[in-house]
Structure formats: C-alpha cells, structure tokens
C-alpha positions in Angstrom: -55.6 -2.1 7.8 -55.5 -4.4 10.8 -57.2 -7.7 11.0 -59.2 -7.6 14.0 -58.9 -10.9 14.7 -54.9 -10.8 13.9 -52.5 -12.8 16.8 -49.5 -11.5 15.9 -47.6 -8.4 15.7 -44.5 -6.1 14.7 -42.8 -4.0 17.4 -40.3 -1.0 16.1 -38.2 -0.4 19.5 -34.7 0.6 20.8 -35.9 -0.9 24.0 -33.6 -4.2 24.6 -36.6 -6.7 25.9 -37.4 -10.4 25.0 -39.5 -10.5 22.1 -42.9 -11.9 23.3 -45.0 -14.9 21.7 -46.4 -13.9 18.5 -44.3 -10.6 17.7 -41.8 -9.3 15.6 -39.5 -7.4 17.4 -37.6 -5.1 15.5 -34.5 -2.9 16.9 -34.3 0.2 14.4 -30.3 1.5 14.0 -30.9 4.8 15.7 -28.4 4.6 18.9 -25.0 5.7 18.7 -22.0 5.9 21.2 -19.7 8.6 21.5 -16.4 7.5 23.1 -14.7 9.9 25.0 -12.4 7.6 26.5 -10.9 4.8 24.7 -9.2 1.4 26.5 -8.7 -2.0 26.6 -11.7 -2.2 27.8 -13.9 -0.2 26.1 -16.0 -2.8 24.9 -16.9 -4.1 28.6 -18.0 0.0 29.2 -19.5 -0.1 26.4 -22.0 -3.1 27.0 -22.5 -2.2 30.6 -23.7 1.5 29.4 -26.1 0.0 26.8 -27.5 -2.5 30.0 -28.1 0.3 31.9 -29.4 2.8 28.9 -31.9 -0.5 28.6 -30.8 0.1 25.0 -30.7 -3.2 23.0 -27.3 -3.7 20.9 -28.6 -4.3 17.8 -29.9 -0.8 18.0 -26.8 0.5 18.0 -25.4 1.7 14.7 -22.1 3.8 14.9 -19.4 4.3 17.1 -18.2 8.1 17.4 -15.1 9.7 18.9 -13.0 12.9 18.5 -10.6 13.2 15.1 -7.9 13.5 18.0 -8.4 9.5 18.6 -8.7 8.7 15.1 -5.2 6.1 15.1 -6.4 5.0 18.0 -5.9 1.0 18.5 -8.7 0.2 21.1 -11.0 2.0 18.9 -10.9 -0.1 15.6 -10.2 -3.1 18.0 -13.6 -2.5 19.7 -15.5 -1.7 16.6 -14.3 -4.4 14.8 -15.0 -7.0 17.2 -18.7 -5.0 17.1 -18.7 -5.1 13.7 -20.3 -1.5 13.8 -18.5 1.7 11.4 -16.4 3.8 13.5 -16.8 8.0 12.6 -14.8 10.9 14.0 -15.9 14.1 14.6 -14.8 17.6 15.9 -17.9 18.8 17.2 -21.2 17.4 19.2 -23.3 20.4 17.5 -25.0 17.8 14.8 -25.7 14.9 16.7 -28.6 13.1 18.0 -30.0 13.8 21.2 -28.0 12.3 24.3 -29.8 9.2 25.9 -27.5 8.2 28.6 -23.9 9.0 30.1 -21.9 5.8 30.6 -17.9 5.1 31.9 -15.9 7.3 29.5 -18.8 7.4 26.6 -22.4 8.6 26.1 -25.0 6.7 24.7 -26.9 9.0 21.9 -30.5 8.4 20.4 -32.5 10.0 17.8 -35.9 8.7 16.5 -35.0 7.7 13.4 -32.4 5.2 12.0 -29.1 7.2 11.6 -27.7 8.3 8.5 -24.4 7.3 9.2 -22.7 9.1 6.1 -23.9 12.2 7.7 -21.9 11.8 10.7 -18.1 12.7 10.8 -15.8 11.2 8.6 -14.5 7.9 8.3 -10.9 7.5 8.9 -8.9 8.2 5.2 -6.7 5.4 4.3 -3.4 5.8 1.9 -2.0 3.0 0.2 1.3 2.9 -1.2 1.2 0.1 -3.7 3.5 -1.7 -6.5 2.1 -2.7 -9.6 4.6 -4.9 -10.3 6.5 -5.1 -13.7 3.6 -4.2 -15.9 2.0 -7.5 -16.7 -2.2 -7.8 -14.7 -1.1 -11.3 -14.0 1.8 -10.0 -11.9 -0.2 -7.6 -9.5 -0.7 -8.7 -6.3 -4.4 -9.7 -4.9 -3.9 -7.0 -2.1 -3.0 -4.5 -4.9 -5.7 -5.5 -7.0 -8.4 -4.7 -4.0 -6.4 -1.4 -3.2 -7.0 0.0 -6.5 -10.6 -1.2 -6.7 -11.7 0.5 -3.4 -9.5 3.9 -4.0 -10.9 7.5 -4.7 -8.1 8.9 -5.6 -5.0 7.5 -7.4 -1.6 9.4 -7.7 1.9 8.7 -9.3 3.6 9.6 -12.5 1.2 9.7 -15.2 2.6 6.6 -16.9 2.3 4.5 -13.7 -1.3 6.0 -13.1 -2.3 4.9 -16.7 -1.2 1.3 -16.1 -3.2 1.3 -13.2 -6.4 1.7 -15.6 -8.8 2.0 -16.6 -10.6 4.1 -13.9 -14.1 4.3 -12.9 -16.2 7.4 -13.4 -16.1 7.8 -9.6 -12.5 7.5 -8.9 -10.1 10.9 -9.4 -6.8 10.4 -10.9 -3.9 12.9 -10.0 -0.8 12.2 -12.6 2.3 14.5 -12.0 5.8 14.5 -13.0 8.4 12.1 -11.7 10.2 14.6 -10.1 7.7 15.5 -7.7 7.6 12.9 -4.8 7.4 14.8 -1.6 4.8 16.9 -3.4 2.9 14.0 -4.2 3.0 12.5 -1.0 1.8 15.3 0.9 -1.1 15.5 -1.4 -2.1 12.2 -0.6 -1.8 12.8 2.9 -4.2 15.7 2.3 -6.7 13.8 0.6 -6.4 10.8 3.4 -6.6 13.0 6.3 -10.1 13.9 5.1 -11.3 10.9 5.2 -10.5 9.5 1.5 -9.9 6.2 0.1 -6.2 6.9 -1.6 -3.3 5.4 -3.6 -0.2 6.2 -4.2 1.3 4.2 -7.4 4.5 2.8 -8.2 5.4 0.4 -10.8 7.3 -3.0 -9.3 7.9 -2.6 -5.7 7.0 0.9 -4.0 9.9 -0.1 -1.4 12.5 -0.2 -4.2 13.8 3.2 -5.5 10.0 3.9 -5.3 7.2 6.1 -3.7 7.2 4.4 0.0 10.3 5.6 1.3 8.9 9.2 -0.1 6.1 8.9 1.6 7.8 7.9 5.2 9.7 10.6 5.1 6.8 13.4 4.2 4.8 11.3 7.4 8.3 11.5 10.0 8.4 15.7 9.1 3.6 16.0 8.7 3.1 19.6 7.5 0.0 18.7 9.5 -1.0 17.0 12.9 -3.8 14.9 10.8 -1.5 13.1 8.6 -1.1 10.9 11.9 -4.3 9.8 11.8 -4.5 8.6 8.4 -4.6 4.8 7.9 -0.9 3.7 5.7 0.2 1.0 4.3 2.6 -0.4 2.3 1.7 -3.6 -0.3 4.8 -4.7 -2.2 4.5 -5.5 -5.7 7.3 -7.3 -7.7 10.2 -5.5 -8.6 11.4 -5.1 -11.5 15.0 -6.9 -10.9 12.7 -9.9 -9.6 11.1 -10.2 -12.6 14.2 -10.1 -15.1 15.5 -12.8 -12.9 12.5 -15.0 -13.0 12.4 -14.4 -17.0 16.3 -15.4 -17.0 15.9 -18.4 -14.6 17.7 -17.1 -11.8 20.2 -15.2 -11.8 19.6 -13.8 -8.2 19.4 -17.3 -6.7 22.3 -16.2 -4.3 23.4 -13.1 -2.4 22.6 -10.3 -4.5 22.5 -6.3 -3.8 20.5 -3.5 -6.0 21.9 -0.3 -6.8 20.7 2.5 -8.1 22.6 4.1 -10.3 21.2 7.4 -10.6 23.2 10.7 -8.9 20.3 12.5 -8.3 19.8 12.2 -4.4 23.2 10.9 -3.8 27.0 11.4 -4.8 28.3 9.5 -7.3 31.3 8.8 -4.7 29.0 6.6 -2.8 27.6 4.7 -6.0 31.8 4.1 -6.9 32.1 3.2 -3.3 29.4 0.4 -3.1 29.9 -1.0 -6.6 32.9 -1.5 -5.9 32.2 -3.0 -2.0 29.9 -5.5 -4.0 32.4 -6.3 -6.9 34.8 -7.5 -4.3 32.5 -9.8 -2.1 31.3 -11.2 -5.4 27.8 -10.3 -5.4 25.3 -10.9 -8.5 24.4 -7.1 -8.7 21.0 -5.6 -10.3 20.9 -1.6 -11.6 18.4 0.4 -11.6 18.2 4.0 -13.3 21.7 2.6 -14.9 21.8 5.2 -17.7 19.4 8.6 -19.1 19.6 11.5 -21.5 20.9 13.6 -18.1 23.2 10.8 -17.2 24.8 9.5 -20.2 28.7 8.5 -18.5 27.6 6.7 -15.4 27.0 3.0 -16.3 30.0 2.8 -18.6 32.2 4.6 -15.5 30.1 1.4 -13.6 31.5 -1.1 -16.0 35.2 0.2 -15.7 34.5 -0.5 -11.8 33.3 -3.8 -12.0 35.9 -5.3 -14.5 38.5 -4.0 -12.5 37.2 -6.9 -10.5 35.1 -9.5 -12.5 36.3 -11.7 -15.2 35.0 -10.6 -18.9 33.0 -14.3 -19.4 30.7 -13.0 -16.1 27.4 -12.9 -17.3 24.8 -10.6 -18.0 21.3 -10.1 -18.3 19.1 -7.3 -19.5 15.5 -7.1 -19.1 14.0 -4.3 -20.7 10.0 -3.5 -19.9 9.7 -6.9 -18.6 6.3 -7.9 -18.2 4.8 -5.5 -21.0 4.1 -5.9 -24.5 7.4 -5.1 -25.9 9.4 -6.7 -23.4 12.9 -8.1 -24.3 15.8 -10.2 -22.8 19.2 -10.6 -24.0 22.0 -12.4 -21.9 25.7 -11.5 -23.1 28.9 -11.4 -20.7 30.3 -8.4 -18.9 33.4 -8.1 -21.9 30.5 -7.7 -24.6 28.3 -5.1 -22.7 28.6 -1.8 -23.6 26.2 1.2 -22.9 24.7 1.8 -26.1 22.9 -1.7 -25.5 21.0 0.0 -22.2 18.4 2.3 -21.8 16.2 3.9 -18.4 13.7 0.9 -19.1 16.0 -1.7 -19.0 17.6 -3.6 -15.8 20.9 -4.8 -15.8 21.5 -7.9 -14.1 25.5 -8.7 -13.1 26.1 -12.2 -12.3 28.8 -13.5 -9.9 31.9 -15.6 -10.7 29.7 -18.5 -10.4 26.3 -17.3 -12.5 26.0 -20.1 -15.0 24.1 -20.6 -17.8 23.2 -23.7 -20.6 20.3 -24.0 -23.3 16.9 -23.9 -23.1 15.0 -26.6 -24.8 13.2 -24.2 -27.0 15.9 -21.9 -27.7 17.5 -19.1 -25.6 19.3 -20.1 -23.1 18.9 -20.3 -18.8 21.0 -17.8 -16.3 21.4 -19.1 -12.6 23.4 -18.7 -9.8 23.8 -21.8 -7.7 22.5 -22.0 -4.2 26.2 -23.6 -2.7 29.3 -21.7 -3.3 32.6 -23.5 -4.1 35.5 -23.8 -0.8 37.8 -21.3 -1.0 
C-alpha cells in the first residue's frame, strides 16, 4: 500500500534522465547493444547511440556481436573499459526487440532485465598450464586461478590427477601420453564453444610439453573457430629448474636441455647436438634420458659426452623432485652409469667448471660459477 501522504518515490526506467528531488531512480539491465562494426572507436559510437536512444548507460547490460568477431581486439577493449560481459551470437532470431539503430551497432530493449546466460556464448578460453614439479607450493598463482576457474581439464591421466582434487562441476578428460594433437584438438573443441578449459602439463608446458602441441594443432585448425578461442600459455617450473635449485645451482651459467627421446626426432640430431654442447662446454639437462622402449640411448649419450668432458665433471640426478619420494644424488660423469636413471629422473651435466663443497647439514652444494676462467 501507498502512504498517501508519502514525499518520495521509486522510479523503474531505461529512460536516461536526472533523478528528481525525493526519488529513487532506478535503471533496470534490460538494454543491449549489438555491434556490427567494431573500431577504435567503438566506444565513442557506442555512447553517442545510447545519447540519442535517450537510453541511460547503466541500463545497458551486454554487449553482442557475431561469433565471426569473437578475437576481436576493439571488442574486449571496449567492453572492458565498460565493464559490461561481451556475448557472441550467430543469429538475431532470439533477441530482444530493436530500440534504436546507431553508427555500426543497434541498440536492443526488452522489458525485462536480460538474462544474459541466455544470450550467445561467451568467448571459450584454453589454457595451457605447467604444474610445475609436483610440489602445491611450486605452482604458480596464475596456475592456481586457471585451474580454479576451468570446466574442463585434459592431460595424461597422471598430470590430471595432480591437478586434484576436482569439483563436482568441473569435467576431467585423462588420455594417454601418446595422444597430444588429439588432445589439443579436443580442447579446442570444448573452447570454441564457449568453455572454460585446461590443458595440463607437469613443470613447464613450453618444455617437451603440451604448448608447442597445441601451437601446432591452432597453425593447421580443423576448424575456423579455434581462432576465436582465447589461449594462453602460463609457465610453470620445469623440472630441470627444480633439480637445480634442490642442488644449489648447477645451471647458474650457459646451460642447454635436450631431450633425449627418439620419438619425434632422429637420433642423428640428438648425437649431433650433444655433441655441439659438449664442445662449447655447456652444463647440459636431459629429459626423457632413458625408457623400457629406449634402453641404449643415454649410455650411447655418455660415450658422447666423455669423449669430451673429464670423468671428475659432475653430476646431478633429481628424480620426482618436488613429490613425496623425491631423491637427489650428485656423483661425477666417470661413476654414472644408466642403471642409476630412470624416465622420472633428470640428469643434470655440469661444465668443466661445476663445483661443488659441503653442506652444513650434510650432502653437499653443486654450482656453476657466474665468471668463466681466461682462456
């Protein structure tokens, strides 16, 4: 009931008018703006449009456009500065009625607020993320609010398990580590539909990892709509990077990382690098340095290197650092053999100048000195 004798009162309008003494004026969210043309200066259109609509901003709720523009720049510029959600659509059938036709937009109004989830899609996003070495303490903040936000999360099934544990509402999608391209172009799939997704690797997804998969399943799309999925890449810490920093520092001057594994390239150009790097007197770190399907490689490596390097250059081996059974063992390159290695362990080579002296609390310290003697 009103008072009769009541001196103020509540306005529900669109309508962009000075709120009078004594009322409430309230804008409902129930304009949009479809943007047919995008720019630099879409913003300026897009205020001058909602002057003349005599629409008041705050009424506006969503920003609209065709899935064609959906990477566009000017777009998420404009509706961030806004700070309105941006949908994308690929056909005008559903929407509310149109109000008003501006510079390279319309200006749309229905009677009620708008239900924005029912509009479009939002643009998908796919991250490719490292977990780093194992260890919660060693994931990165932007990794940590990937995972949090995602839908879906892919990878090999033991990466997707460290990722855990999962909400109820998020979808996990554990393959085989022989699948990448697959992988990727599921994710894709997912993103282009407007999903929140994730593809995991452990340590960094740059090295011997998922993101270079995933580049090359976005350069060759198997569809148009992968283009307009939101990707990015957030490093994690590799696993070579975090044997180091549990030796001391092994890496703390030029260093390379090979990959030792045969599978996606000749073992001629492995023999060829190793041996490149042995020369110039680089500390070296292996990856995939030995597996049930390739037993002979890393002992074929070692022949390389002492061709080269002394049999007191040290060594370090880091085996699932930053997990609970991690282990570290320094030895020299004369005392390694295979039989100490396995897939889960790195292998650090030092150069001719990798030192290393006691730690106070047993063990001892590897490091490579920043200056190099004259030569």
């Amino acid at each position: 009931p009103v008072d009769k004798a009541a001196c103020r009162v509540i306005h529900i309008t669109a309508e962009a008018r000075p709120a009078q003494p004594d009322e409430l004026l309230i804008h409902p969210r129930c304009a949009a703006a479809l943007i047919e043309r995008p720019g630099a200066d879409l913003l300026v259109r897009l205020q001058q449009a909602l002057a003349a609509a005599k629409l008041a901003p705050p009424a506006l709720a969503v920003l609209l456009a065709d899935k064609g523009w959906m990477a566009n720049a000017e777009l998420h510029a404009t509706a961030q500065e806004l700070k309105l959600p941006l949908r994308f659509i690929h056909s005008t059938s559903a929407l509310p009625a149109e109000h008003h036709i501006g510079d390279g937009l319309r200006l749309l109004l229905d009677e009620q607020p708008l239900d924005i989830e029912r509009l479009g899609q939002r643009r998908g996003r796919l991250s490719v993320v490292g977990l780093g070495p194992g260890a919660a303490e060693h994931m990165t903040p932007a990794v940590r609010r990937a995972l949090d936000e995602a839908e879906d999360l892919l990878g090999y099934d033991t990466y997707v398990k460290m990722a855990g544990p999962l909400r109820a509402d998020q979808c996990a999608h554990p393959s085989d580590n022989r699948e990448e391209l697959q992988r990727a172009a599921h994710a894709f799939e997912l993103a282009a539909n407007g999903r929140r997704v994730v593809m995991i690797s452990s340590g960094d997804p740059g090295v011997f990892a998922m993101a270079a998969a995933v580049m090359e399943a976005l350069e060759s799309p198997q569809s148009d709509a992968w283009q307009g999925v939101e990707l990015e890449v957030l490093p994690g810490v590799s696993a070579a990077l975090a044997t180091a920093a549990k030796a001391g520092a092994p890496l703390g001057h030029d260093f390379c990382l090979i990959s030792l594994s045969d599978n996606l390239k000749p073992w001629a150009v492995i023999e060829k690098r190793l041996q490149h790097a042995a020369i110039a007197d680089l500390a070296m770190a292996f990856y995939n340095p030995i597996s049930r399907a390739r037993p002979w490689q890393l002992g074929r490596a070692l022949e390389l290197l002492r061709q080269h390097r002394e049999p007191q250059t040290l060594v370090v081996l880091g085996r699932d650092i930053g997990r609970p059974a991690e282990a570290l063992r320094s030895l020299t390159l004369g005392e390694l053999t295979p039989e100490m290695v396995d897939m889960r362990t790195l292998v650090i080579i030092g150069s001719s100048q990798t030192r290393r002296f006691p730690r106070a609390d047993g063990g001892e310290w590897v490091y490579t000195p920043r200056w190099y003697p004259d030569l």
